[in-house]
C-alpha positions as CSV (number, residue, x, y, z in Angstrom):
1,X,51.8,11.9,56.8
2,X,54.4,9.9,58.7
3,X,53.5,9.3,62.1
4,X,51.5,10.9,64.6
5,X,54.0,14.0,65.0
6,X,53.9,14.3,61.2
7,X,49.9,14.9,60.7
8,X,50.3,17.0,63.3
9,X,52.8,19.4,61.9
10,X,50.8,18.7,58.6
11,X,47.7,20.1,60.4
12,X,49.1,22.6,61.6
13,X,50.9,23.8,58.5
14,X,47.7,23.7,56.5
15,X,46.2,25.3,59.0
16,X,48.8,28.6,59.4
17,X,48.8,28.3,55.7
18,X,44.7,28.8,55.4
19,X,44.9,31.5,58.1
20,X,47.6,33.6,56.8
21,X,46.3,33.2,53.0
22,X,42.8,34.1,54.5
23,X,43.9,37.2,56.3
24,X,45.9,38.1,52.9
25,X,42.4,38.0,51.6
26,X,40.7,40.4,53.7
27,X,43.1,43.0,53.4
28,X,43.9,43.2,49.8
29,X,40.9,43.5,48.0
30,X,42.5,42.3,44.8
31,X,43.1,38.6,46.3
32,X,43.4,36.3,43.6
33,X,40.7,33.6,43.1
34,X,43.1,30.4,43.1
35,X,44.2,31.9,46.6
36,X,40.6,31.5,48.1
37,X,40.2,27.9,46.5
38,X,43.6,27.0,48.1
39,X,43.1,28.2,51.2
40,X,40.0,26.5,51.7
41,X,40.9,23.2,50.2
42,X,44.2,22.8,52.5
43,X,41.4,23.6,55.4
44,X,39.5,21.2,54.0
45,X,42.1,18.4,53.8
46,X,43.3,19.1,57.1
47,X,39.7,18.1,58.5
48,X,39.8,15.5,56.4
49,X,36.9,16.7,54.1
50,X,38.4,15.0,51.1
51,X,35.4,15.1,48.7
52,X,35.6,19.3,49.4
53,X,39.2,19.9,48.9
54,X,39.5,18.0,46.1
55,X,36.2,20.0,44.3
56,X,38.1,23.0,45.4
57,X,41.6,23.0,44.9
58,X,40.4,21.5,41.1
59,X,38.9,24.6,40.8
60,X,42.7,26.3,42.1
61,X,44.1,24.2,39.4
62,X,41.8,25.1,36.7
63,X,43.1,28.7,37.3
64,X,46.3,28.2,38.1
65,X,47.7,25.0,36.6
66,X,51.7,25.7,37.3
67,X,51.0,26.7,40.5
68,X,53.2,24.3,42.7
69,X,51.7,24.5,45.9
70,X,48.5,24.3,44.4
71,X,49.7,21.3,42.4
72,X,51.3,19.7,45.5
73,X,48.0,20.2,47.7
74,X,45.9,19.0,44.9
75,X,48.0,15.5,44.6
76,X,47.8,15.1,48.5
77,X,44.0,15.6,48.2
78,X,43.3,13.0,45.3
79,X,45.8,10.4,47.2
80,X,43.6,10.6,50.1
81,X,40.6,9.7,47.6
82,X,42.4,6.7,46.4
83,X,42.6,8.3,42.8
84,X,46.5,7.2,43.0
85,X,47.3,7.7,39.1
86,X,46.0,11.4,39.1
87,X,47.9,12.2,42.6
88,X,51.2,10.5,41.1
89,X,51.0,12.7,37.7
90,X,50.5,15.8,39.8
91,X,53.7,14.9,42.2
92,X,55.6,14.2,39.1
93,X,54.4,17.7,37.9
94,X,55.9,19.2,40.9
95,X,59.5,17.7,40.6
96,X,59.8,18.2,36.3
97,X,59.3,21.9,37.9
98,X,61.8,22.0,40.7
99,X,59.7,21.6,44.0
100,X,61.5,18.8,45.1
101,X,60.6,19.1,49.1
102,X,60.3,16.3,51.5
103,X,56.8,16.3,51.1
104,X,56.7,15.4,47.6
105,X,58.9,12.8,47.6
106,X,57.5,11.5,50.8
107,X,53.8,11.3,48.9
108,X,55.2,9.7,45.8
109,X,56.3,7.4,47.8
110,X,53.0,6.8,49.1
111,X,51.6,6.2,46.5
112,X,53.7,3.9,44.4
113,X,53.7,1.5,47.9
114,X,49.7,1.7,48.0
115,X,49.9,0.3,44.5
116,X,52.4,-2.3,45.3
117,X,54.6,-0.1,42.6
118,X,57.7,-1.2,45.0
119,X,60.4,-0.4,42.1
120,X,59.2,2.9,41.8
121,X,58.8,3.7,45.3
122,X,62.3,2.1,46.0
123,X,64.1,4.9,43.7
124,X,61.8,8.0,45.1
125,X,62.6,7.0,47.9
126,X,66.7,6.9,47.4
127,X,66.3,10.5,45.5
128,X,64.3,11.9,48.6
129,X,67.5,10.8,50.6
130,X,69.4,12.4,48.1
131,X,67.5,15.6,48.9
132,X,66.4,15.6,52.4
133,X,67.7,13.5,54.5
134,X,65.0,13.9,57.3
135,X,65.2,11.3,59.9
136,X,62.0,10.9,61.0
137,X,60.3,11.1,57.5
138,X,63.3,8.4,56.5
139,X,61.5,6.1,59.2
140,X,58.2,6.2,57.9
141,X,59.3,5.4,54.4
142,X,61.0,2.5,54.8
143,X,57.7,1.4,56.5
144,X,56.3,2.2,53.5
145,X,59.1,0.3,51.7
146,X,58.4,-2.8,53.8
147,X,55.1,-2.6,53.5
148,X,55.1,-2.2,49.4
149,X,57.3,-5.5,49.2
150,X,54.6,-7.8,52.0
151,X,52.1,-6.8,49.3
152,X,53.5,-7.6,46.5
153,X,54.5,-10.8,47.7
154,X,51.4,-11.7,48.9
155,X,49.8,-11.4,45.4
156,X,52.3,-12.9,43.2
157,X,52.3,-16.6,45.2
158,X,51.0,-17.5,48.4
159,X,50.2,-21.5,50.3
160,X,48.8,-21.7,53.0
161,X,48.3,-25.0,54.9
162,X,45.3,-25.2,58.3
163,X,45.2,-28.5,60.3
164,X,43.4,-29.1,63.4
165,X,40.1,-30.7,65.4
166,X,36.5,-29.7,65.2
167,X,33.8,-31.0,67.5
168,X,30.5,-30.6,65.3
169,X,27.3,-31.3,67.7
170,X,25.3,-32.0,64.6
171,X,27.0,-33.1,61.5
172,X,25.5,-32.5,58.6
173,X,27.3,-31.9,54.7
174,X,25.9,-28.6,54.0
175,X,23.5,-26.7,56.4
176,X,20.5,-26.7,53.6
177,X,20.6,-30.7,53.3
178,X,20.9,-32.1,56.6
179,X,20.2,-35.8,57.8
180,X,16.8,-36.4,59.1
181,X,16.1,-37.6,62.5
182,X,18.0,-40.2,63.8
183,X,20.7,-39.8,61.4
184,X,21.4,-36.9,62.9
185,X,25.1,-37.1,65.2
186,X,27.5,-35.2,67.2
187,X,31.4,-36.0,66.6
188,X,35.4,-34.9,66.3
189,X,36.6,-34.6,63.2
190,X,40.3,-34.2,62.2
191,X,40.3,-31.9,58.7
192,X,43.3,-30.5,56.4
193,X,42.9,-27.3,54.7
194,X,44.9,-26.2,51.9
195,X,44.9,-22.8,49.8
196,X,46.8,-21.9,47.0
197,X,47.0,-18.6,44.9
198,X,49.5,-17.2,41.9
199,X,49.2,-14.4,40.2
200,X,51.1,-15.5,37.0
201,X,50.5,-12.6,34.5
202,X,50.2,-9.1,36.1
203,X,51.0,-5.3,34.7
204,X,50.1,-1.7,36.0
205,X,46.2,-2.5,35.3
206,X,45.4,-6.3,34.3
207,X,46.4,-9.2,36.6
208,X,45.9,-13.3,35.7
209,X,45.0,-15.1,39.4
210,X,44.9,-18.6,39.8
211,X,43.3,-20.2,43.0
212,X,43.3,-23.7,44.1
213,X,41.5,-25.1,47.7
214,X,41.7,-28.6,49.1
215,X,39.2,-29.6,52.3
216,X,40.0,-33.1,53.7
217,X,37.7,-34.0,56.8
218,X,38.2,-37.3,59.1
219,X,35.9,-38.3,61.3
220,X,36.5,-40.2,64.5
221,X,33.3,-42.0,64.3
222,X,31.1,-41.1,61.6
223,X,33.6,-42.2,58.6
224,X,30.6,-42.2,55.8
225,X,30.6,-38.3,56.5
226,X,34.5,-37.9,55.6
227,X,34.7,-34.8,53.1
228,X,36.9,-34.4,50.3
229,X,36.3,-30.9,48.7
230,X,38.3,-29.8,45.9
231,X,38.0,-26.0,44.6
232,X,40.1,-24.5,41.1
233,X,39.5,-21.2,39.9
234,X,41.2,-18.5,37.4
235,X,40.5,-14.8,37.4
236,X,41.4,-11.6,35.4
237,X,41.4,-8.5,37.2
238,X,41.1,-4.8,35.4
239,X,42.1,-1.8,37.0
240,X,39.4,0.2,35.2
241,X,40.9,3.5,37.0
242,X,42.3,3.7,40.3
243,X,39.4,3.8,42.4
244,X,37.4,0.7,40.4
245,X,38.7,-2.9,40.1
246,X,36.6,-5.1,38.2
247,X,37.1,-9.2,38.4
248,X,35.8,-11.8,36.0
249,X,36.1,-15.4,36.8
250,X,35.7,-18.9,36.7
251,X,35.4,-21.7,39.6
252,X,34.7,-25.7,39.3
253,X,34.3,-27.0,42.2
254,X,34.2,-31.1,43.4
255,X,32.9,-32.8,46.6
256,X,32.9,-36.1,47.6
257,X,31.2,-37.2,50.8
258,X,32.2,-40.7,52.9
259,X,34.0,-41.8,49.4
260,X,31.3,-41.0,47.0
261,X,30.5,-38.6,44.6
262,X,28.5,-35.7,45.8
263,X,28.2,-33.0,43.7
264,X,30.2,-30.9,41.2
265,X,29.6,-27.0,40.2
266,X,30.9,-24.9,37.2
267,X,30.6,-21.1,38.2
268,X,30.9,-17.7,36.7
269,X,31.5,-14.6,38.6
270,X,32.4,-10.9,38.0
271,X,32.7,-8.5,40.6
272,X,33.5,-4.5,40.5
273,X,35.7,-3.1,43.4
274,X,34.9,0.9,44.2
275,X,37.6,2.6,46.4
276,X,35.7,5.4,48.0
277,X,38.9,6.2,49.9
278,X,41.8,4.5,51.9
279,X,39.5,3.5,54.7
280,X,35.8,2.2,52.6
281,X,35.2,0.4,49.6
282,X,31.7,-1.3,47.8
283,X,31.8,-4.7,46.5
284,X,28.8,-5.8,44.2
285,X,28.9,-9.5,42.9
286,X,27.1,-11.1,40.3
287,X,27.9,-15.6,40.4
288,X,26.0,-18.1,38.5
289,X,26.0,-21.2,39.4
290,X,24.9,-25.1,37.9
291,X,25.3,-27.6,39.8
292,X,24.8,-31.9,39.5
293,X,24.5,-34.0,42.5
294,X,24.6,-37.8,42.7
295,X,22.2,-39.8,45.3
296,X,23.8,-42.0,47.8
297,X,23.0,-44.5,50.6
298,X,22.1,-41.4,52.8
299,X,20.8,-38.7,50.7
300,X,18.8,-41.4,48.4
301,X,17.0,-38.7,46.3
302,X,20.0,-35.8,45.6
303,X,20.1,-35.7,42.4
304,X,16.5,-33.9,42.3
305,X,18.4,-30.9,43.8
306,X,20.7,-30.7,40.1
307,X,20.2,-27.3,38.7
308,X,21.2,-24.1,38.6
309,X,21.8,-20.8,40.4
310,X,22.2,-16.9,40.6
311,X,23.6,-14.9,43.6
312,X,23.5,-11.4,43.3
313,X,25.3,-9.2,46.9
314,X,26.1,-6.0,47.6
315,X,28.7,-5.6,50.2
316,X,30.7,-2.0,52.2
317,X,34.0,-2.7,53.4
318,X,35.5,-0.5,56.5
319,X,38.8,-0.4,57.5
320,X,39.6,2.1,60.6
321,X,42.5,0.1,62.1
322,X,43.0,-1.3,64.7
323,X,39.3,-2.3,63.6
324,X,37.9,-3.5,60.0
325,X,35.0,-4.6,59.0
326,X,32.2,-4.9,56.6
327,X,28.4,-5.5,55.8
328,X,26.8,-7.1,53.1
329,X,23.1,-8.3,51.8
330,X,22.6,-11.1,48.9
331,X,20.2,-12.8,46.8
332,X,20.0,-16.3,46.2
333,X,17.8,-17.6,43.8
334,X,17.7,-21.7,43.1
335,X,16.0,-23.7,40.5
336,X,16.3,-27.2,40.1
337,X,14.7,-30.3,38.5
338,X,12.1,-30.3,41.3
339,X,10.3,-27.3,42.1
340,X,10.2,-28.9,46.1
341,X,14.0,-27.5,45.9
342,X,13.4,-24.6,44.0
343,X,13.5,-21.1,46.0
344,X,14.4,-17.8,46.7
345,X,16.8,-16.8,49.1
346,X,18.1,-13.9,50.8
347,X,20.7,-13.2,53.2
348,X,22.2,-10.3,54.9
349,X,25.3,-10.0,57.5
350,X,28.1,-8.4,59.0
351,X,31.8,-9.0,60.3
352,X,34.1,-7.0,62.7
353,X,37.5,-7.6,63.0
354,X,40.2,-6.4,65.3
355,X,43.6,-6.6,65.4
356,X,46.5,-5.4,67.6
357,X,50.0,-6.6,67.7
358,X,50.2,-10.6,67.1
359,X,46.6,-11.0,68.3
360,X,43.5,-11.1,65.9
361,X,40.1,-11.5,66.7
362,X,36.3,-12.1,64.7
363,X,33.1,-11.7,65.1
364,X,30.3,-12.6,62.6
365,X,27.0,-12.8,62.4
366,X,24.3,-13.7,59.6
367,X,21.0,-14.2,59.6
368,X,18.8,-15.7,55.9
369,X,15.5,-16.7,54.8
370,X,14.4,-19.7,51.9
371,X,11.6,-19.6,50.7
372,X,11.3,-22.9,48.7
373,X,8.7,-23.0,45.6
374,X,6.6,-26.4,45.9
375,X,5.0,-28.2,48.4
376,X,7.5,-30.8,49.6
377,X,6.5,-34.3,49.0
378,X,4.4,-36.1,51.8
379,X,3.9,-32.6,53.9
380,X,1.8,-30.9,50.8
381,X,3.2,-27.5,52.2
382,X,6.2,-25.5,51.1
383,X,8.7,-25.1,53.1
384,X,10.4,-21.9,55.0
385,X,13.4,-21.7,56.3
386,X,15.0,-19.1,58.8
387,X,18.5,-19.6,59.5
388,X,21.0,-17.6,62.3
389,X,24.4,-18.1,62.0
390,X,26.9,-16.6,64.8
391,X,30.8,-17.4,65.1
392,X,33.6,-16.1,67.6
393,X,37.4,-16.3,67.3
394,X,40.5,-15.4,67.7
395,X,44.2,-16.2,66.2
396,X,47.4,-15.7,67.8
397,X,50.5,-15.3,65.6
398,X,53.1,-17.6,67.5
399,X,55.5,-16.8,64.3
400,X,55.1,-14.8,61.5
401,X,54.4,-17.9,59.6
402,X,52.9,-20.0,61.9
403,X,49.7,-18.9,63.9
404,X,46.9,-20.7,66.4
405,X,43.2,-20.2,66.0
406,X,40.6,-21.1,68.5
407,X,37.0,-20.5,67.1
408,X,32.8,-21.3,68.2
409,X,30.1,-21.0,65.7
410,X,26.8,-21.5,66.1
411,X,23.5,-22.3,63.8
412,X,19.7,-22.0,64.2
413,X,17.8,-23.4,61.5
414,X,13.9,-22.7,61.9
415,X,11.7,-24.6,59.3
416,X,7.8,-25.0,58.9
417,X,9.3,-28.3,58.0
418,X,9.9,-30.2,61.5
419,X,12.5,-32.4,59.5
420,X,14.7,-29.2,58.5
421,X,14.6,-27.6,62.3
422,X,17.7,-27.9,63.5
423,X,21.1,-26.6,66.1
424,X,24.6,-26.7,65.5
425,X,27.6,-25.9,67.2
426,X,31.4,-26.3,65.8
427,X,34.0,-26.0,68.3
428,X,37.3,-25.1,66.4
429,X,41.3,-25.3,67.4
430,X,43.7,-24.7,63.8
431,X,46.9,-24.3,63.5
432,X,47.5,-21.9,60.4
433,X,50.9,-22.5,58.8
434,X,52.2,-19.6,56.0
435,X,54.3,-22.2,53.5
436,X,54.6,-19.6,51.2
């Protein structure tokens, strides 16, 4: 419900409800059976035992289908379990029947702006006026209102622009293909980071999303490590029912390091979504990967590393504001045209977020293994790597377009290997700049 005051007269409602249909039950013998299951699923609700009120007041339903209060307590219990198209035929139930109180409106609502429906919830919202003009529920509905039309903005266009310095104590292109030895340097960098997104095609349960990422590095000394990454990527979306999103897409990718060509990789995804509720969802991802590198004056033999790859990950997403967060283990499994490069990989991690007011702030922390699948040339031993990778930051909204982000990361790299033992630490200060 709306506000703190709200949930608490919605508490206490459900419970004086429970009680009083309880006590009903123990002195009329003939109590009916939809009764019981009501009783106990508003109880339920009110504890926030979602999974048990919505088992029982479907059974309240099964026996009583016109029921409005049992139709009205069932919607509120399968909103709660992010099943948004079965709570919104069940509220629309209640109004086609005449129970148009504040409450049904006011969950409508809800749900058409958890959906980014912002039409729909625009025009419950002016019929609830209509009806009950309740000033504190009126409040918490145009939050909702305000809400609905931030989200929908954000997925139909979005460009986002990040300039600012880095000092990197070891540069290196890509943590698995460092410099050796003395080519090994600390330096500033100036970069330029640009993301783009569109959503051009989008309906109730299929969206088109295009993505597009530009990295520019510019290195005060080091100029042969300048970095010029370009990403492009398009992606369908399929709401297969409202708790279960599944994605299918595409991503070329294009580096070029101190002018050259690097590499370039072609990459298929698909990923499935699974709401559990407002607060958790499950994200499994399947990507394969091939990818062609080109030698150059420092990474003379690169192009032994062209091949191909397959990620499999498993991540759980938690969202208890002001806190968020989410943890995830992954797979990585590389083969290329040497087997000296082939491995298997595996990775596992976790993020915390917290934010309050204009104020943001992350922690991360990972922590792999690589196990490659030849003996590396010259050493006649393969090689293992152990990697620990920990980060620290936090960004400060100056404007609502316009934000400041001061970050530290830090990586361990342990290798049988000598050559591929190795520390870095990248001191960060952005400036993050909403364009659109």
């Amino acid at each position: 419900m709306g506000g703190a005051d709200s949930v608490m007269r919605f508490h206490c409602k459900a419970y004086l409800l429970a009680f009083l249909l309880c006590l009903s039950f123990t002195a009329v013998d003939a109590a009916e059976e939809h009764d019981i299951f009501l009783a106990q699923g508003i109880q339920r609700i009110a504890e926030e035992r979602i999974s048990d009120a919505l088992a029982l007041l479907q059974k309240a339903l099964k026996v009583s289908p016109e029921d409005p209060e049992i139709i009205y307590y069932a919607g509120v219990a399968y909103s709660r379990a992010g099943r948004y198209s079965e709570a919104e035929s069940l509220f629309l139930k209640n109004l086609s029947s005449g129970n148009s109180s504040p409450e049904v409106y006011l969950e409508l609502v809800r749900v058409y702006s958890l959906t980014a429906q912002c039409q729909k919830a625009e025009s419950t919202a002016a019929a609830y006026r209509d009806h009950a003009p309740d000033e504190e529920f009126s409040r918490y509905i145009s939050k909702l209102l305000e809400a609905c039309k931030n989200k929908t903005e954000k997925k139909n266009y979005q460009l986002t622009a990040i300039t600012g310095l880095q000092y990197d104590s070891n540069v290196t292109v890509e943590p698995s293909n460092p410099p050796s030895g003395n080519k090994r340097h600390s330096d500033t960098r100036a970069i330029f980071y640009l993301h783009a997104s569109a959503t051009p095609l989008k309906s109730d349960s299929v969206s088109l999303n295009i993505e597009y990422s530009l990295y520019q590095s510019l290195h005060g000394h080091l100029k042969d490590f300048n970095i010029l990454f370009q990403r492009l990527g398009p992606s369908v979306s399929v709401a297969v029912s409202s708790t279960i999103i599944a994605e299918l897409g595409h991503r070329l990718e294009y580096t070029l390091f101190g002018g050259e060509q690097y590499s370039s990789t072609n990459a298929l995804f698909g990923k499935v979504l699974i709401k559990e509720s407002d607060t958790a969802s499950t994200e499994g991802l399947y990507e394969y990967k091939w990818h062609k590198y080109w030698d150059s004056a420092l990474f003379e033999t690169n192009s032994v590393r062209t091949g191909h790859q397959s990620t499999i990950s498993l991540k759980q997403n938690i969202s208890l504001a002001p806190l968020s967060g989410s943890i995830f283990l992954a797979g990585d499994f590389d083969r290329t045209e040497q087997r000296y490069w082939d491995y298997n990989g595996y990775r596992t991690g976790a993020e915390l977020l917290y934010g309050i007011s204009d104020f943001f702030l992350r922690l991360t922390g990972e922590y792999s293994e690589k196990h490659y699948r030849g003996e590396y040339p010259s050493y006649q031993e393969k090689r293992t790597d152990h990697m620990q990778v920990y980060s620290l930051g936090g960004t400060y909204m100056i404007r609502k377009h316009l934000g400041l982000t001061v970050s530290d990361s830090y990586t361990r790299n342990r290798s049988n290997l000598g050559v591929f033992d190795y520390k870095r630490n990248m001191v960060s200060i952005l400036f993050i700049v909403g364009v659109l």
